[in-house]
C-alpha positions as CSV (number, residue, x, y, z in Angstrom):
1,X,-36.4,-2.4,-8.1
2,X,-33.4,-1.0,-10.1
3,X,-33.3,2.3,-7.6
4,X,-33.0,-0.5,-4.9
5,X,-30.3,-2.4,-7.1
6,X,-28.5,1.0,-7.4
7,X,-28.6,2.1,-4.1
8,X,-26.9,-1.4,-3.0
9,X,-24.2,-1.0,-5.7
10,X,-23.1,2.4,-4.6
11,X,-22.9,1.5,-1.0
12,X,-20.9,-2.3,-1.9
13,X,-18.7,-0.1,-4.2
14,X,-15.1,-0.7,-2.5
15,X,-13.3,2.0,-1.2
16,X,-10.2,3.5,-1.7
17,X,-7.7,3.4,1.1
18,X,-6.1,6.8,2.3
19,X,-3.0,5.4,1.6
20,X,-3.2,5.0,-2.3
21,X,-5.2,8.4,-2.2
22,X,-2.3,9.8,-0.9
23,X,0.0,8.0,-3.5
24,X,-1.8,9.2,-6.0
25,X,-1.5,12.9,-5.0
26,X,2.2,12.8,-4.4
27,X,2.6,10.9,-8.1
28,X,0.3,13.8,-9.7
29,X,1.9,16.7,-8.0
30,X,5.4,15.8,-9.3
31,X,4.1,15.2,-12.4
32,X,2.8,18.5,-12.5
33,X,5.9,20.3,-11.1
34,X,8.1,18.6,-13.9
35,X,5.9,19.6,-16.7
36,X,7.8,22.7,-16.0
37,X,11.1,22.2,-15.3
38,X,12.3,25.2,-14.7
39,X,10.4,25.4,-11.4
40,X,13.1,22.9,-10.6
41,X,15.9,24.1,-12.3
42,X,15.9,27.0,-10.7
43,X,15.6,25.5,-7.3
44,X,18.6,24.0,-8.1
45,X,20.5,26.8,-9.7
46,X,20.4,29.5,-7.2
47,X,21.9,27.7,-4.3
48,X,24.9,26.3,-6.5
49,X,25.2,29.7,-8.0
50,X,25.6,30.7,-4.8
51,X,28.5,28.7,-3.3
52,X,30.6,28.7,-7.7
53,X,30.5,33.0,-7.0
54,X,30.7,33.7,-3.2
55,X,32.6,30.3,-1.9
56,X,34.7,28.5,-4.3
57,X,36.4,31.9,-5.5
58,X,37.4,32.8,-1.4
59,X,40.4,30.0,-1.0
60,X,40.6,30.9,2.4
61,X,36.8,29.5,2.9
62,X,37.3,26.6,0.0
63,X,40.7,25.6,1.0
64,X,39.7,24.8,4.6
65,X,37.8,21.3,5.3
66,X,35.9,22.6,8.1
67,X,34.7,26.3,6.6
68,X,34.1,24.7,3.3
69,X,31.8,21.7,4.9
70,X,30.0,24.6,6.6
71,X,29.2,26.3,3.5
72,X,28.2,23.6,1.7
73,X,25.7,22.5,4.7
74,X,24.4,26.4,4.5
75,X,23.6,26.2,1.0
76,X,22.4,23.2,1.4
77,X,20.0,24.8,3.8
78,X,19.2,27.5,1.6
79,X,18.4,25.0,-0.9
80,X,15.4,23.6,0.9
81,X,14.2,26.7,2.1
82,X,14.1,28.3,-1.0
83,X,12.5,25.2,-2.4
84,X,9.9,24.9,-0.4
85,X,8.4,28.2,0.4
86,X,8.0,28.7,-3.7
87,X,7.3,25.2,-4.5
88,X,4.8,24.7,-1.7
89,X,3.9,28.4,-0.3
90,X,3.4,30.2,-4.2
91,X,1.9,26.9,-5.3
92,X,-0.8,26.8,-2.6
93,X,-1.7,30.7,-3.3
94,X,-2.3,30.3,-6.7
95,X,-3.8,27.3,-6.3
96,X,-6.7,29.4,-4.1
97,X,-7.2,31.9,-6.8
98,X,-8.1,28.8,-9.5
99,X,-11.6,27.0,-10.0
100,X,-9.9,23.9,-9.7
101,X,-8.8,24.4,-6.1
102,X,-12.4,24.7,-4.5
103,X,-13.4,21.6,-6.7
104,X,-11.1,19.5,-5.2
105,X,-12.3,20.8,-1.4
106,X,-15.3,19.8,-2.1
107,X,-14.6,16.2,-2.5
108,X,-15.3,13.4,0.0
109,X,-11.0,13.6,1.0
110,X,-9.4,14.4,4.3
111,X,-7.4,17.7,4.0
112,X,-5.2,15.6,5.7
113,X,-4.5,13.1,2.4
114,X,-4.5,16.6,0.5
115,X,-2.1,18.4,2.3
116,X,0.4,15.7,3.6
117,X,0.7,15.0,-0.6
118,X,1.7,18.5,-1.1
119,X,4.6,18.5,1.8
120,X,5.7,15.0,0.4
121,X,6.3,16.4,-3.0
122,X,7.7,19.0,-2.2
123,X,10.3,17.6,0.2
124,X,10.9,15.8,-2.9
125,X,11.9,18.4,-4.6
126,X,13.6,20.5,-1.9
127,X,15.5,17.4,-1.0
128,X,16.7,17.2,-4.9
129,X,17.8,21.3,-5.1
130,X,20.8,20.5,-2.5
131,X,22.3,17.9,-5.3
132,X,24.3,20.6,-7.3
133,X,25.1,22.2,-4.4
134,X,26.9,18.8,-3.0
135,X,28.5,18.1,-6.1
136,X,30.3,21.3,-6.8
137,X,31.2,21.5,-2.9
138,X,32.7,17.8,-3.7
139,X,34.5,18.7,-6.6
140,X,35.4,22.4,-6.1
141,X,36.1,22.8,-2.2
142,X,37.9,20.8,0.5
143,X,34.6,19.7,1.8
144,X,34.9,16.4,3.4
145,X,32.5,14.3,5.8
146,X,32.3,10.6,7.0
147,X,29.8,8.3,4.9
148,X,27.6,8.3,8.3
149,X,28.0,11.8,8.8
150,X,26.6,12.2,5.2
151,X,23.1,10.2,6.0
152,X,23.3,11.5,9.2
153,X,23.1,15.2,7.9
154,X,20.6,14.3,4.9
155,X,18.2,12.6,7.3
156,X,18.8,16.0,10.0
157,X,18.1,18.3,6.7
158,X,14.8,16.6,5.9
159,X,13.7,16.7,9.5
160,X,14.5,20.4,9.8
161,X,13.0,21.2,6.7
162,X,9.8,20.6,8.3
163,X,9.7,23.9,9.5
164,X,10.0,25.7,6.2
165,X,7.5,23.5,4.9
166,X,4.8,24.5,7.8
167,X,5.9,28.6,7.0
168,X,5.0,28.1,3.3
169,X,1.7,26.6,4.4
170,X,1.1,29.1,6.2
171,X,1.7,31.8,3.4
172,X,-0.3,30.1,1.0
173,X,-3.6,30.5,3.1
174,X,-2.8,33.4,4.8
175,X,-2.0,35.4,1.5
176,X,-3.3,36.2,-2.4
177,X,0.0,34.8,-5.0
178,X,0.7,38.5,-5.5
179,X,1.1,39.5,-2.0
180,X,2.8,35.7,-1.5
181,X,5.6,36.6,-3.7
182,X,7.0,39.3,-1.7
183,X,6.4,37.7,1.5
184,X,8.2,34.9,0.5
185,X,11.5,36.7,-0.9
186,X,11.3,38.6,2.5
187,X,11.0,34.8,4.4
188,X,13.9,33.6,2.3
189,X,16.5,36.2,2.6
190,X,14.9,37.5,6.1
191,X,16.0,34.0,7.2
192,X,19.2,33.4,4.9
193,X,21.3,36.6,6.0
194,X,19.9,36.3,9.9
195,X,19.7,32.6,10.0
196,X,23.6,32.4,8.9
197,X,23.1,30.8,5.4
198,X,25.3,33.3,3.9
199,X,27.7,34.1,6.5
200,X,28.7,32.2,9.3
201,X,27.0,33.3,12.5
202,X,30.6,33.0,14.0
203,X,31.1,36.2,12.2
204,X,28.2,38.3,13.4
205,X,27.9,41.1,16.3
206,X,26.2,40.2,19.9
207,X,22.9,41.6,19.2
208,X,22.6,39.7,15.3
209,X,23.7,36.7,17.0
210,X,21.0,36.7,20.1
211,X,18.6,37.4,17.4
212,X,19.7,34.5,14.9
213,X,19.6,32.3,17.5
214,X,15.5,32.4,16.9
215,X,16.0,31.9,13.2
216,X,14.0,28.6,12.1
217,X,16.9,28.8,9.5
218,X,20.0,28.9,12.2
219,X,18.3,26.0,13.8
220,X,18.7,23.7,10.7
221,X,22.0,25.0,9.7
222,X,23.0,24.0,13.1
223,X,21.6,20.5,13.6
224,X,23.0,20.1,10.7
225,X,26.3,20.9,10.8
226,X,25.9,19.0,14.5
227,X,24.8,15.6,12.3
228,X,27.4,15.6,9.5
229,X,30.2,15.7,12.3
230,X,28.4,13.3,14.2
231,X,28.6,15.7,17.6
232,X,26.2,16.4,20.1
233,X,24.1,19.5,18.9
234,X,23.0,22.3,21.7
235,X,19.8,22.2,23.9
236,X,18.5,25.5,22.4
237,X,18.7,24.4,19.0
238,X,16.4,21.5,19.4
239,X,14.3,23.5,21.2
240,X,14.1,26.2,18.3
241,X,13.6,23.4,15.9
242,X,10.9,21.4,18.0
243,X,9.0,25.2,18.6
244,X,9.2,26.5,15.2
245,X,7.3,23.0,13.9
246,X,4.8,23.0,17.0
247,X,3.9,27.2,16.3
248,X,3.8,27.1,12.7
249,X,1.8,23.6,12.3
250,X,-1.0,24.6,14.9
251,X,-0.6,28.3,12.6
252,X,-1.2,26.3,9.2
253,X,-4.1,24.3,10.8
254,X,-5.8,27.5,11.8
255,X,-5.2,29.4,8.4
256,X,-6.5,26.6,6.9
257,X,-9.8,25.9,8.5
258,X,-10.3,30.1,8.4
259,X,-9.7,29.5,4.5
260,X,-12.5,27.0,4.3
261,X,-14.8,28.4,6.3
262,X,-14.8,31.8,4.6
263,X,-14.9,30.3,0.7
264,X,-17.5,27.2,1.9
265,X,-19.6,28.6,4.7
């Protein structure tokens, strides 16, 4: 009688919707992340850094409304990027390596609750590194753009940072946090210097530009830039951006499910 009375309270026990599931992991992650703040901080620093020692000093660059707006966008760029393949790509490599990790696997969740918690937070806190960098472009540069140019590019920035997101996914299964490290300072600056983060692709030879041009990171700069001056953006950089999700979300999928199968099977 009281195994029958048990077995009918587990299975009348209400359950949890997806939704607050995923809630809950977005809330704990964050928490987590600002329990050491300089995870943050110095998502936040570098890219300011950045445009206070290389931009503000050129006058030339500073001075000029449209260069200056540029820069700020690429920073901004660099921001996210930076942001989210250590926040999310190192994170998920260590993450592997700890007891914890396989634990949570193993519980009755959808990898999709788990996961899509993990790019929520971390857009969160990409999304927050490109505040100092839009401050000091406000008040150091001639940096100007219309109010809807300004939600336009924000909501463009979050869209492309999907991308980067999907490529530190990647490198968090497909790598140990040692080996993750380097392959993410490679990612970043691989895609920073060639993606035209640091210098405007206006600037570089025929055969850097053709080559950028397939740069996840020239894509957002781009689409960008496109959405802050409320113009038209070109064909192939919707294209690049649309690809570079597609590729590297079916790639994250696979890792993955190769990840699980060879720590569960």
């Amino acid at each position: 009688m009281t195994s029958t009375t048990t077995t009918t309270s587990a299975l009348d026990a209400p359950t949890v919707s997806p939704l607050r599931l995923y809630r809950a992991h977005v809330r704990a992650i964050l928490v987590e992340t600002m329990r050491v703040p300089i995870a943050v901080i110095g998502a936040m620093a570098f890219p300011a850094m950045s445009l206070l020692f290389f931009v503000v000093p050129n006058r030339a660059v500073a001075d000029d409304p449209v260069f200056a707006t540029q820069a700020v966008i690429s920073l901004s760029v660099f921001a996210v990027l930076a942001s989210s393949l250590f926040n999310l790509g190192l994170s998920i490599a260590e993450s592997r390596e700890k007891p914890w990790d396989p634990y949570l696997r193993s519980l009755p969740l959808s990898s999709t609750v788990r996961i899509g918690a993990q790019l929520t937070a971390t857009s969160v806190i990409s999304l927050a590194a490109i505040i100092p960098v839009v401050l000091l472009g406000a008040l150091t540069t001639a940096a100007e753009v219309s109010a809807l140019g300004f939600v336009l590019g924000f909501a463009v920035l979050a869209v492309t940072s999907i991308p980067f997101l999907l490529i530190a996914v990647c490198i968090g299964y497909a790598f140990a946090s040692k080996a993750a490290i380097a392959i993410i300072q490679v990612v970043m600056f691989g895609f920073a210097f060639a993606g035209g983060l640091f210098l405007p692709p206006q600037l570089f030879p025929e055969w850097l530009d053709a080559i950028s041009r397939f740069i996840a990171a020239r894509h957002a700069r781009d689409l960008v830039i496109s959405a802050a001056e409320v113009t038209a953006p070109e064909l192939w950089v919707l294209i690049g951006v649309l690809a570079w999700t597609v590729i590297a979300g079916a790639l994250a999928v696979w890792l993955y499910r190769r990840d699980e199968g060879r720590r569960y099977r």
